[in-house]
Each structure stands twice: as C-alpha cells, then as structure tokens.
C-alpha positions, 0 to 999 in steps of 0.5 A: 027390418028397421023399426021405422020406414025410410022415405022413398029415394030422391027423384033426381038421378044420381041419389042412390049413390049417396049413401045415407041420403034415404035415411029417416030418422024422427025426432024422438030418436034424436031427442032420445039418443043426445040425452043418452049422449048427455046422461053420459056426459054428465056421468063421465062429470060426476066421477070426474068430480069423485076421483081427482087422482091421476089415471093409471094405465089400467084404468085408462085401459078400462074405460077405453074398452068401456066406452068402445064396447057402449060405440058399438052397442051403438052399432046394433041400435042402429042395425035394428033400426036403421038396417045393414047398410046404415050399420055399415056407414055407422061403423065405418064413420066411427072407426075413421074418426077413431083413427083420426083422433089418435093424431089429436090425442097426441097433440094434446100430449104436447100442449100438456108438455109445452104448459107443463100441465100437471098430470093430475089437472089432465083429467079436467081440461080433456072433459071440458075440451071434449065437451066443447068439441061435441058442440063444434063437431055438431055445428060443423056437421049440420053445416056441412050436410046442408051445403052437400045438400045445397050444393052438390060440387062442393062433394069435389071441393071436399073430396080434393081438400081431404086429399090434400090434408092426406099429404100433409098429414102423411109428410108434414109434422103435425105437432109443432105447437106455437101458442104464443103466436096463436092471434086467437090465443094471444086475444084471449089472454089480453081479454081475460087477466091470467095468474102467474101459475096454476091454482089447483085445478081451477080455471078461474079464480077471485083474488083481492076481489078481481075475477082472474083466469088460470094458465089451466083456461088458457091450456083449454082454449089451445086444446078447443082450438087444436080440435076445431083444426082436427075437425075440419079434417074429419069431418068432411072425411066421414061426411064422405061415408055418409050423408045422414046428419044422424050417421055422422053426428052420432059416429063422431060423437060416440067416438070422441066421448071415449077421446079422454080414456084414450089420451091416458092409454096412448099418451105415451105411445107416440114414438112406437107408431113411427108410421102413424101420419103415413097410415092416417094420411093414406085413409084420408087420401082413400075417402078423399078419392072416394068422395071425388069419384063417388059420382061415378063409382060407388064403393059398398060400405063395408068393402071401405071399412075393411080398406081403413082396419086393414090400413090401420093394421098394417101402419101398426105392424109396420111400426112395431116392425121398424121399431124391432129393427130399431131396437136390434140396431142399438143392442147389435155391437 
C-alpha cells in the first residue's frame, strides 16, 4: 500500500488512460529525494577531485553496477510508496532513457576523439556535462508535462515526432560531428578567448592577467550541447510512460548519473553493437506508436517494459551474431 494517498482520478473521461496522471507526490518527498540526488552528485565530486587517474575497465565496471543497483533500490522506494503500477512507469522510464543514452555515450567518444581530449581529462568534463544535463532534463521535463497538461493534442505532436526520430535514428548516422560549423559553438569561442592548447585540466585559466577559457570549456559545451539534442528525443519518449512530473524526472535522473561510468565501460564498444541505432529506433517507434494511440488503446506498464528489454536483447544478440559471422568471414581462407 503507498505511504501517501493518491487524489481521486480527473473527472474528465478519458484520464484513467494517463498513466501517472493520479499520482501525488508532497513536497517533502521531492525536497528529500533531490537532496539525495544532490548528496550524490557532490559525492561522485569529492572522489573526482581524490582520483585524477585514468579509469579502467574494472573500475568502469563497478561503478556502472554501483550506480545501477542505487536506480533500482530507487524502484523499491517507489514501489513502497507510490504502488506497482508507478514501479512499472518508473522501471520502464529508467530502462528507456538508459538505453537511449547508450547512442549519446558514443557520441561523446567521438567529440573526445574530434578534440583529442586526454583520457585522463574525460572524467571531468562527463561530471560537469552531466551535471548540467540533470538541470536541462529537468527544464525540459516540467515543460513538457505542463503542455500534455495544457493541452492535450500535443500527445500526438509528440507520439509522431518520436516516430519520426525512430527512422532517423534507425537509418541515419548519428555521430557526424562538425563543431566548427555549430553557429552555438562558434558564438562561444568569439565570446570567450580560448588558449592554443590544454592547461591540465582546467577550463579556465588567468594568463599575464587576462582570464582565458580552455579548448577542455569549449569540448564541454559541444558535449551540453549533444545532450540537449538527445534530451529532446528522450524525453518526451518517457514522457509517453508516464505523466507524473516525479516519475520522469526521477527516471531520467537516476539514469544519467551512472552516464559517466558507463562511457568508460562502452566507450570502446561501438563497432561490436552494429544494430544498435536499429534496436534504438525500433523502441522509440514503440512509444512513439504508443503515445499516438494512447487514447485509444492502453498498453499495461509492464507489458512495455518487457517490449523495450526483449528489444534491447535481441539488437544485442543480433549484433554479437553478425559480428561472429563477420569474424568467421575474415579467418575462413
């Protein structure tokens, strides 16, 4: 039974089909859980700040499992208080926004590579990318339920645009990287004087008594940047599971805090999911299709869960599969 009761359903018909519709959340559990999500930000700080080495493997590997396991305690919070069927929209957000990510993260490789970023420096620009991709996800979010709630046939402008991207991510390259003709990103290195090289890890610097920016600031806008891109397909793609502000949010945050291990871990891994933007574009063309007939047909939480992991599983078997074939291709004489 949840810990707090939730306020009767919306009198207009048609809102028992919205799922997180009838949640309430108070404000002490908001309060409590950013400053959870805060306490952990600040710690993923203080051992940022201990530990300047490269990250290994193993390392990666752990806090990937680490900050996983604190996503889904997460779910039995809200199970116990909120009920099932909020668990469901919960787990189902996480695992979408996860999965989405997984694309960014490798994007991210390749704005490394395009500036020849240090591996050592990697570290500090993903916790300061992150960070600011918490406050944009947010701003976003806020947004978005506001004008579901507002109105009502933007549900379909959504649901078409998250089919859309689904071809496009499905079918198009999605790592082409051009700062140079970013209007955004050209803006921001006429602005801010920039050095000829790295100093260390910092972004700024004083030199002969002018305050300089570093190429490392300038790599951290193009990686908020990339993110804001992501962020407007994934949001309204969880914004499809769920429409409690409180659900999304705490999804999307959950799942882009543990962003940072899982670059070091799949960094390398791009060339062995060959039919990864496939399997991405196939769920978003799910929810997309989802949020477009949501007013007529009402999919149960958990049956979508289990589309988006059996969809994830296969793109990953399949990709090991051609790979395999690949592989036995080159060695066979």
């Amino acid at each position: 039974m949840p810990l707090w009761p939730s306020p009767l359903l919306a009198a207009s018909t048609g809102s028992d089909h919205i799922p997180g519709a009838d949640l309430h959340v108070p404000p002490w559990a908001w309060a409590a859980t950013i400053g959870a999500i805060v306490v952990m930000v600040g710690a993923d700080l203080l051992i940022l700040r201990r530990q300047e080495r490269e990250v290994t493997l193993r390392s990666a590997a752990i806090g990937t499992g680490v900050w996983v396991a604190i996503g889904l305690a997460f779910a039995v919070v809200i199970w116990a208080t909120l009920g099932g069927a909020a668990t469901g929209q919960y787990l189902t957000g996480y695992v979408i926004e996860e999965s989405l990510s997984v694309d960014n993260v490798f994007v991210w490789a390749v704005i490394f590579g395009f500036f020849a970023v240090p591996n050592a420096y990697h570290r500090r620009v993903l916790f300061w990318g992150i960070f600011g991709a918490l406050v944009f996800r947010a701003i976003f979010i806020f947004a978005g339920v506001a004008l579901l709630e507002r109105f009502s046939w933007i549900e379909i402008i959504f649901g078409a645009f998250l089919v859309i991207t689904a071809w496009r991510i499905a079918f198009h390259d999605e790592t082409e990287i051009d700062p140079e003709h970013n209007p955004i990103f050209r803006l921001a290195r006429r602005v801010v004087p920039v050095t000829d090289g790295y100093r260390g890890q910092h972004m700024f610097i004083r030199e002969n008594g002018k305050r300089f920016a570093t190429p490392l600031f300038l790599v951290l806008v193009f990686v908020e940047l990339t993110d804001v891109v992501f962020a407007v397909d994934s949001v309204p793609a969880v914004l499809a599971v769920s429409r409690s502000q409180f659900i999304v949010f705490t999804s999307n945050a959950f799942a882009i805090l543990g962003l940072r291990a899982i670059y070091f871990l799949l960094a390398g891994a791009r060339d062995a999911l060959v039919h990864l933007n496939v399997g991405l574009g196939v769920i978003l063309a799910f929810v997309g299709m989802k949020m477009l007939l949501s007013r007529w047909l009402h999919i149960n939480t958990y049956l979508s869960l289990a589309v988006i992991l059996t969809i994830l599983a296969i793109t990953v078997v399949a990709s090991l599969r051609t790979n395999a074939h690949a592989l036995e291709l080159e060695e066979s004489p």
